[in-house]
C-alpha positions as CSV (number, residue, x, y, z in Angstrom):
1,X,0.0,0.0,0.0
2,X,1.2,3.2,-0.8
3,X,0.9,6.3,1.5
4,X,0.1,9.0,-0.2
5,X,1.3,12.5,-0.3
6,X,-0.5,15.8,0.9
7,X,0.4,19.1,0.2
8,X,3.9,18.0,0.3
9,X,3.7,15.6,3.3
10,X,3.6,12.3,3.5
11,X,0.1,11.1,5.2
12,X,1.6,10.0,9.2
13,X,-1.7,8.7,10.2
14,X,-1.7,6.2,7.3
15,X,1.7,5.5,7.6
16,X,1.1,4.6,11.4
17,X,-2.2,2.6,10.9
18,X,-0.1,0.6,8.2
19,X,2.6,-0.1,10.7
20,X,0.8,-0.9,13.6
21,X,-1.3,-3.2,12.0
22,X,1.3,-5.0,10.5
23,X,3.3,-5.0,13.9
24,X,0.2,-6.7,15.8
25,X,-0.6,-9.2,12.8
26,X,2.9,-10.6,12.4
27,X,4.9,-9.6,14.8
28,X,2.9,-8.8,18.2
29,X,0.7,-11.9,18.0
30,X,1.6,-14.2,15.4
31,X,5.6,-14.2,15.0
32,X,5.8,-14.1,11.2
33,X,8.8,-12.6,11.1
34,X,9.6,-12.8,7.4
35,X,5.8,-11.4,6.6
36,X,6.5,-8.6,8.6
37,X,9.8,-8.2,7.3
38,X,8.2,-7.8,3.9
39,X,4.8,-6.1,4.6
40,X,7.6,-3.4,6.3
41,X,10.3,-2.9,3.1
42,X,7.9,-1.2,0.9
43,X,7.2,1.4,3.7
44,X,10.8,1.4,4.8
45,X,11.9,2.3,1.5
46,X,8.6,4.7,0.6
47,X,10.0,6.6,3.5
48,X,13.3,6.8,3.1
49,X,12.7,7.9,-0.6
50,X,10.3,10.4,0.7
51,X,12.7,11.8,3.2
52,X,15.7,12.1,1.2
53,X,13.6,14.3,-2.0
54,X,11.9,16.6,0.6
55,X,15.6,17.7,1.7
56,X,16.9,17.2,-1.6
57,X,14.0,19.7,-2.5
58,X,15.1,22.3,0.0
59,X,18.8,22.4,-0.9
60,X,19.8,20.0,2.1
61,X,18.0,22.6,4.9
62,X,16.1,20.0,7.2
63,X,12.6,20.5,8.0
64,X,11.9,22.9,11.7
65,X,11.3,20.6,14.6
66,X,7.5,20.9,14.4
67,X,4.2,18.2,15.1
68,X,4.5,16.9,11.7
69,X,7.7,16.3,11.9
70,X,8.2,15.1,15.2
71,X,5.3,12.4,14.2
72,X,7.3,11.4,10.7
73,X,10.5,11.3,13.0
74,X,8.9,8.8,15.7
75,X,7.4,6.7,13.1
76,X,10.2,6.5,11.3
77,X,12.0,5.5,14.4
78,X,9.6,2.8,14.9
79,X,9.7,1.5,11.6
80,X,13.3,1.0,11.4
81,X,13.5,-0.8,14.7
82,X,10.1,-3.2,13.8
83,X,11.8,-3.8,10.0
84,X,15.3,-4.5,11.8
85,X,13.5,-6.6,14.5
86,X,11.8,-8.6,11.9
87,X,14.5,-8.6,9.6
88,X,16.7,-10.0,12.3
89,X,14.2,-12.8,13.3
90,X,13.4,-14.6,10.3
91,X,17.2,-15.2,9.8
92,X,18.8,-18.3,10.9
93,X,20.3,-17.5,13.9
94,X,23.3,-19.2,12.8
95,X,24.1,-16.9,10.4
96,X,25.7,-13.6,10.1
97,X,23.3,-11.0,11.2
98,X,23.5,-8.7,8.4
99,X,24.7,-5.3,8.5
100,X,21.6,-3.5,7.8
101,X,20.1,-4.6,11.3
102,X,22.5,-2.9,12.6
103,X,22.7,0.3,10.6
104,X,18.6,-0.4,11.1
105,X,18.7,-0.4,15.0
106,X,21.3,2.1,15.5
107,X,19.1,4.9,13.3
108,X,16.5,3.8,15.3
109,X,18.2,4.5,18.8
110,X,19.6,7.9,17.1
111,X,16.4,9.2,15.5
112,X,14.1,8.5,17.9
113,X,12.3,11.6,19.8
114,X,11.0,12.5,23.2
115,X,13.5,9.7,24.6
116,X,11.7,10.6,28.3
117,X,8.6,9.7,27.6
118,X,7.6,6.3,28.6
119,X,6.5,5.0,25.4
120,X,9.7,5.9,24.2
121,X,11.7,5.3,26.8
122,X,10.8,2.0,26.8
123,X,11.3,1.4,23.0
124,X,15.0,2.6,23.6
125,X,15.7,0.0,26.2
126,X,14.0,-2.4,23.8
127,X,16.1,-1.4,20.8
128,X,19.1,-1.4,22.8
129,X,19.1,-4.8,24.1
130,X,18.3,-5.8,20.5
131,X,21.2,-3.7,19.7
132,X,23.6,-5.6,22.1
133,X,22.2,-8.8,21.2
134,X,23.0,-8.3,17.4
135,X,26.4,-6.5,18.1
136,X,28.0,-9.1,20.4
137,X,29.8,-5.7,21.8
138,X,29.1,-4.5,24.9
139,X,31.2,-1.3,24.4
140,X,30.2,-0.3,21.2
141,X,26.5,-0.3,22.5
142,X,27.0,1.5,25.3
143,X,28.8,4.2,23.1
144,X,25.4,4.6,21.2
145,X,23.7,4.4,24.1
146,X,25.3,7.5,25.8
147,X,24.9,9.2,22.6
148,X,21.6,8.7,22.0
149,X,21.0,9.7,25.5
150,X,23.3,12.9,25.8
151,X,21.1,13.9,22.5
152,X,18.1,14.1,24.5
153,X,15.8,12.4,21.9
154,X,15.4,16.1,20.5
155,X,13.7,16.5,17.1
156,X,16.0,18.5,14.9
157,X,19.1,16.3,16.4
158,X,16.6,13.0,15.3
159,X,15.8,14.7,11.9
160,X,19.5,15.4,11.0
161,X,20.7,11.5,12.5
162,X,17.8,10.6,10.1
163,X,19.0,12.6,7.4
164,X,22.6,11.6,7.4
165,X,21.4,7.8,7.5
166,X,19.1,8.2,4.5
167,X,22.0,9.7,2.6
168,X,24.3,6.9,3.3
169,X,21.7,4.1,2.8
170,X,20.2,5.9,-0.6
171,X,23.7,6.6,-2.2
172,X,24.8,2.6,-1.2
């Protein structure tokens, strides 16, 4: 399903609906990992592609820290960590964890907003343990935790770790 475009924005509500009920069908109560992962791409990369054209569009000036935005940030947040949880999952656990969890879970730690809110705060813990778990590196996650941390989950910090992750993962 594509999420449509208003006035120059994408539509958040949709994209959230989309998201949540793809995280409660196949990941929240029914563990399909690899449907999730692939219900979850197509938004992923809608986006992402989204993301990097709005700025693109501007000259590379990010968008102010406002609702909108703070909304497409924290989704965006979200849908990197559900993609990278999925992604993660369906794998045999045998084998290598590729890098795009990681590059998936550590955008999520860095772009996510209003890191004190419980919600959120939770979500961090959450992302961070899959984090560790995928890293096998104690030290390097408790680098990105203190980082994501001394950020303060602040929007225009979260838009421009978003930015900056787009750009690499677009131009790959």
């Amino acid at each position: 399903m594509e999420i449509q475009v208003i006035r120059d924005h994408l539509d958040i509500v949709k994209l959230q609906e989309k998201m949540n009920a793809i995280v409660f069908d196949y990941l929240d109560t029914s563990n399909n990992y690899p449907k999730a992962m692939r219900e979850l791409n197509p938004l992923y990369t809608q986006v992402t592609t989204y993301y990097k054209a709005y700025i693109d569009q501007r000259a590379g000036e990010l968008p102010s820290a406002n609702t909108y935005w703070h909304l497409f940030i924290d989704c965006c947040a979200k849908l990197c960590y559900f993609l990278a949880a999925s992604t993660y999952y369906s794998s045999n656990a045998l084998q290598k964890t590729p890098e795009k969890v990681e590059r998936l879970l550590s955008i999520a730690a860095y772009s996510l907003p209003s890191i004190e809110q419980e919600e959120n705060e939770q979500l961090l813990t959450d992302i961070l343990a899959l984090l560790a778990e995928v890293l096998e590196d104690e030290e390097k996650t408790t680098i990105i935790r203190d980082e994501v941390l001394s950020q303060k989950g602040d929007v225009k910090s979260c838009l421009k770790q978003f930015k900056l992750f787009v750009d690499q993962e677009l131009s790959a």
